[in-house]
C-alpha positions in Angstrom: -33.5 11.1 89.9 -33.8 9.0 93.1 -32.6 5.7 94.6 -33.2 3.2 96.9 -31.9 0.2 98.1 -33.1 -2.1 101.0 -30.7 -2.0 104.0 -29.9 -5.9 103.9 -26.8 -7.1 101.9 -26.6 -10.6 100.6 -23.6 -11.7 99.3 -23.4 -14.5 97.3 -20.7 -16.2 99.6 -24.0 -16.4 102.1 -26.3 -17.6 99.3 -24.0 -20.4 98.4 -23.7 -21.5 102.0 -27.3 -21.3 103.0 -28.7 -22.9 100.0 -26.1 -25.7 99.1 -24.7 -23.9 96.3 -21.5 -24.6 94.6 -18.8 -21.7 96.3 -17.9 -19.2 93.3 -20.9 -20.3 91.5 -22.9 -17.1 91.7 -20.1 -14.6 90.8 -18.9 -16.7 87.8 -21.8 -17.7 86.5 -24.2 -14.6 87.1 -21.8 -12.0 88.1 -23.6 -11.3 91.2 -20.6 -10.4 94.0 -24.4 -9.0 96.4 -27.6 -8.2 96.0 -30.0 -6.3 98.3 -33.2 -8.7 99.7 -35.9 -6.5 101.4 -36.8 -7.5 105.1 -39.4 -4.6 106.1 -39.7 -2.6 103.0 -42.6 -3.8 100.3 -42.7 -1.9 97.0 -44.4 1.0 97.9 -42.4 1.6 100.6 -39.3 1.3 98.6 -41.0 3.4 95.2 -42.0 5.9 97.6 -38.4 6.2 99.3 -36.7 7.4 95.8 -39.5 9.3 95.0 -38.5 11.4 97.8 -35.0 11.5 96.5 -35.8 12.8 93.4 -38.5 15.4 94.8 -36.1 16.9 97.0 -33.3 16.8 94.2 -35.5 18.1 91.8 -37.0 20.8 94.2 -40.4 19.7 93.4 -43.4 18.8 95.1 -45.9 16.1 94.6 -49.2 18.4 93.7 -46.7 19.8 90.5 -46.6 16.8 89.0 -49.4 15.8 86.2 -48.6 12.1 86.5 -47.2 8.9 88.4 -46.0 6.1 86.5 -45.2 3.7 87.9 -43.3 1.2 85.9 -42.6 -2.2 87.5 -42.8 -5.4 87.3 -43.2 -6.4 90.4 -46.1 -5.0 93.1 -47.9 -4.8 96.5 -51.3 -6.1 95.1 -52.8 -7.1 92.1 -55.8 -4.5 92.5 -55.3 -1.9 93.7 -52.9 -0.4 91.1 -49.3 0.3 92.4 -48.8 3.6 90.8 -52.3 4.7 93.1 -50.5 2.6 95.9 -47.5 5.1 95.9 -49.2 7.9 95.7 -51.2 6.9 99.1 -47.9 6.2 100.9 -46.4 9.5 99.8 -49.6 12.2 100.0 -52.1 9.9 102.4 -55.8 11.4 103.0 -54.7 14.7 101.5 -56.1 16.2 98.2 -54.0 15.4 96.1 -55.5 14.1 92.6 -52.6 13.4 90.5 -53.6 10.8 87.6 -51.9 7.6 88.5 -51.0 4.6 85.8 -49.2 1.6 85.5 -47.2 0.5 82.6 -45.6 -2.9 82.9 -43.0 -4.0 79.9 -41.5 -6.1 82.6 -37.1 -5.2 82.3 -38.1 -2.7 79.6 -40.3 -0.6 82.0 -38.5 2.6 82.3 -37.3 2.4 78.8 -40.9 2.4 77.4 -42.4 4.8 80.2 -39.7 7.0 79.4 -40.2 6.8 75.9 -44.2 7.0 76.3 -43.5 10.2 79.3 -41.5 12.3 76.7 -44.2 12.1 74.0 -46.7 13.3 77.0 -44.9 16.0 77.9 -46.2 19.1 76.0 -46.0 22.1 78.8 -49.7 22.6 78.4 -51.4 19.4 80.5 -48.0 17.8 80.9 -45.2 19.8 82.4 -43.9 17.6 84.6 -44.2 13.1 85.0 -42.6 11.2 88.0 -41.7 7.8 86.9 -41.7 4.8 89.6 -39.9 1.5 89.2 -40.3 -0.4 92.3 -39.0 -3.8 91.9 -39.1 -6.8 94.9 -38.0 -9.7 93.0 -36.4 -11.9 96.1 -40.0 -13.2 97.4 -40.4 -14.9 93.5 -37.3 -17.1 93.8 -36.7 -20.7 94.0 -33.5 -21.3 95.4 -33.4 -24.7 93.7 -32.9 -22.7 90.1 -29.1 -21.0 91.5 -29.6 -19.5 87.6 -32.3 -16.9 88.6 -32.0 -17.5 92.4 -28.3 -16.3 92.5 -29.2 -13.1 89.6 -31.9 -10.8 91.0 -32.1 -8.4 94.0 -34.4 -5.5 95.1 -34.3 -2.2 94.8 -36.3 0.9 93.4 -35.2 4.1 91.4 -37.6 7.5 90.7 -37.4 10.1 88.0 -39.2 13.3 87.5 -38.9 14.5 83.7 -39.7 17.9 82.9 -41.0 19.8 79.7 -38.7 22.6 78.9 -39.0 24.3 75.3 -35.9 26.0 75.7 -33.9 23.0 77.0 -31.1 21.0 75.0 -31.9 17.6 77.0 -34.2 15.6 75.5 -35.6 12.1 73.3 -33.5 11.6 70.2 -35.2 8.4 69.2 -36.9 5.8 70.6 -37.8 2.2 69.8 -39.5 -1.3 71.1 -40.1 -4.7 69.2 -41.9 -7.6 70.5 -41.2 -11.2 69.2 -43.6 -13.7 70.1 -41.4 -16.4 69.6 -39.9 -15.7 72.9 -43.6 -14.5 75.0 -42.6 -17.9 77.5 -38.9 -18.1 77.5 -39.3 -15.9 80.9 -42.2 -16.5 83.1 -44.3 -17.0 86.4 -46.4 -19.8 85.6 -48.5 -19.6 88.7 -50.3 -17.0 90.7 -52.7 -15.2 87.5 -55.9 -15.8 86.1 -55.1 -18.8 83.8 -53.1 -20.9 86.8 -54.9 -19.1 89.8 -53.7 -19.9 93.2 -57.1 -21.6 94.5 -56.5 -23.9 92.1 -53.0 -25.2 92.6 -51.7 -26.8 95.4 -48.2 -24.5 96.3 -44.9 -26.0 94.2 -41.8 -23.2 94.4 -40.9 -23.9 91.1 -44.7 -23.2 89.6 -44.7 -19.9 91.4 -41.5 -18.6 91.4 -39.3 -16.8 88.5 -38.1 -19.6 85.7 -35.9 -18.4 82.9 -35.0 -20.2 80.2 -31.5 -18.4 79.8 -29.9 -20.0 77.0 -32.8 -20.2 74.4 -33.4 -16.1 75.6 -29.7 -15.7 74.9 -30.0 -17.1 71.9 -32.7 -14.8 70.8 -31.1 -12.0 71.7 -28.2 -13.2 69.8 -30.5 -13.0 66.6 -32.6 -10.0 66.9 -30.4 -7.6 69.0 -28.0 -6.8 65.7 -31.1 -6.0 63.1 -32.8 -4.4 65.7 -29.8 -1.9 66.4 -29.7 -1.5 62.6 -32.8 -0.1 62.1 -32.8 1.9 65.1 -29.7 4.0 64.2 -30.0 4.2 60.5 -31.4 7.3 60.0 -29.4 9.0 63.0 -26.4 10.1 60.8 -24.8 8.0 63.9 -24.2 5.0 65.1 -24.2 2.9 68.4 -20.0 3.5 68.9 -20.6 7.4 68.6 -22.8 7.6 71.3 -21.3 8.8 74.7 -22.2 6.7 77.3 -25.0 3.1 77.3 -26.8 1.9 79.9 -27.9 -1.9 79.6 -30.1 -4.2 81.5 -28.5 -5.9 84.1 -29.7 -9.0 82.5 -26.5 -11.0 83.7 -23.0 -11.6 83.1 -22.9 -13.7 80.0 -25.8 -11.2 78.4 -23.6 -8.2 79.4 -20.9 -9.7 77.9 -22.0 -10.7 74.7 -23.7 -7.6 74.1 -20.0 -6.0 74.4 -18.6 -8.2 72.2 -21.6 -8.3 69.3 -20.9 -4.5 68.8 -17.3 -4.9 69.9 -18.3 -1.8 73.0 -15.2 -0.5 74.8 -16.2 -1.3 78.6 -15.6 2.8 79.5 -18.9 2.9 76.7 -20.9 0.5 79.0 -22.0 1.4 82.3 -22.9 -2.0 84.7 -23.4 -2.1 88.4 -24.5 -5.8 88.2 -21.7 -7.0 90.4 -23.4 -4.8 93.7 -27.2 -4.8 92.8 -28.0 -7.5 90.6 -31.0 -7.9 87.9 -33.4 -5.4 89.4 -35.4 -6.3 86.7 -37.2 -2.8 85.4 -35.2 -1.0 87.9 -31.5 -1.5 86.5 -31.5 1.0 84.0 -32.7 3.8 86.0 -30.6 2.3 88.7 -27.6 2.3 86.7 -28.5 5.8 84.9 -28.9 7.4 88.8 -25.8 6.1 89.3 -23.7 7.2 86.3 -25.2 10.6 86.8 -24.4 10.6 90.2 -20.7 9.8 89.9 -20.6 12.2 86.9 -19.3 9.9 84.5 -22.8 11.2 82.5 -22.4 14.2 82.1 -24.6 17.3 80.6 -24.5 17.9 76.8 -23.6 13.9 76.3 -25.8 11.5 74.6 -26.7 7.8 76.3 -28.5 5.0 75.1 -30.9 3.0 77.4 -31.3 -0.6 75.7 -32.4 -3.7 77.3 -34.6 -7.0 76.8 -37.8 -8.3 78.6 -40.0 -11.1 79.3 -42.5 -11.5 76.5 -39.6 -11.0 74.7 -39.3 -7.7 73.8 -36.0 -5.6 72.9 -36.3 -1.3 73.5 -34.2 1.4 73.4 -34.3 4.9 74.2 -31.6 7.2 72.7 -31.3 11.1 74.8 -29.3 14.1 75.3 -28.6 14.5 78.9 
């Protein structure tokens, strides 16, 4: 795997002050101590940067890889595709073909690319798929809404999974559910087809990030419990038996009541929302480099990636690492 985070740290001390927020706000309400804003970087850029990472970790080179995801949310353009877009940045002019897609589940994109990557995989046409989740989410803020303005932060995490018949890592189960009742809980309203920008005058709250937290928390509330249900119950386990979960970073009050609903030990939960943020699609893999990286995952142990997205959607990938 492969990380990277812009160099500029905002704190929320320097949110608060800059944007007439309430002081403590941020960190009690969100749970956001900093978050990284880009200044240079643009998603490529940042994609591209922990690809590299998790190349050189991997000792692999782009032309032995049979695919790109990439897996984000966010992007440099709507056309071209930002998966085609990284692989530019990384190989240029050279002749390099890999196929390049885009999946976008919005938070849920490295949960369902990972899920979709493992069933590719077959050591025939796919030996080896580099995901990319690239995530700028500090340009589609209003600072008027501290809720989401105060949450999110940038940053970008690769991965490169490899087939391997004889290995003991690997996809135990997998699952996503969409509920329609939620599709506009979470949304841009401006900025696509059906609200294009030639035809609206700019208003920071019609283009930026709105989130209506409660009502999503309250949905979560009722779905997460029969969704966890169904996805363990033919396991022979169940989600306090497993070794080590990584979460979104949706926020502090989702964190917390997703503790509490299963009643989770916090050594079970692994959170880095406190220094990075929401990253939106780039938590998990975020937080999963960074468990690895410390060793508190380690080989032979099985995690569970879970999280919930705009549209709304709950997934969840169980795997040995």
């Amino acid at each position: 795997m492969g990380k990277y985070l812009p160099e500029n740290i905002v704190t929320s001390e320097t949110l608060e002050k800059a944007h007439g927020i309430k002081e403590g706000w941020s960190e009690k309400y969100s749970g956001v101590q900093e978050r990284r804003f880009v200044t240079h970087e643009h998603n490529g850029y940042m994609g591209v940067q922990a690809l590299k990472m998790a190349l050189q970790k991997s000792n692999t080179r782009i032309e032995e890889l049979d695919m790109l995801i990439s897996a984000s949310a966010t992007y440099d353009y709507i056309i071209p595709n930002q998966s085609s877009i990284i692989l530019n940045e990384l190989a240029g002019d050279s002749d390099i073909t890999i196929p390049c897609t885009d999946i976008n589940t919005t938070c849920l994109g490295f949960i369902s690319s990972l899920d979709y990557a493992s069933k590719l995989l077959d050591g025939k046409r796919f030996k080896k798929i580099a995901i990319v989740n690239s995530e700028l989410a500090s340009k589609g803020l209003d600072p008027s809404c501290w809720e989401t303005f105060t949450l999110l932060g940038d940053g970008a995490a690769a991965s490169i999974l490899e087939f391997d018949e004889n290995g003991s890592s690997g996809v135990i189960h997998a699952d996503m559910k969409t509920y329609p009742s939620g599709t506009y809980l979470t949304i841009i309203k401006g900025g696509g087809m059906k609200n294009f920008f030639k035809d609206h005058l700019y208003d920071p709250a019609f283009f930026s990030f709105t989130m209506e937290g409660r009502k999503v928390l309250k949905l979560a509330r009722k779905t997460l419990p029969p969704f966890i249900d169904a996805f363990f119950r033919d396991l022979g386990m169940d989600i306090h038996d497993v070794d080590h979960i990584i979460p979104h970073q949706a926020s502090k009050v989702g964190l917390a009541m997703f503790r509490k609903m299963f009643s989770l030990n916090g050594d079970q939960v692994f959170s880095n929302l406190a220094t990075h943020g929401n990253c939106i699609s780039a938590s998990v893999p975020m937080c999963l480099f960074d468990a690895i990286e410390s060793g508190d995952l380690k080989r032979g142990q099985i995690c569970l990636l879970i999280g919930t997205s705009a549209g709304f959607s709950i997934g969840s990938v169980l795997f040995k690492y």
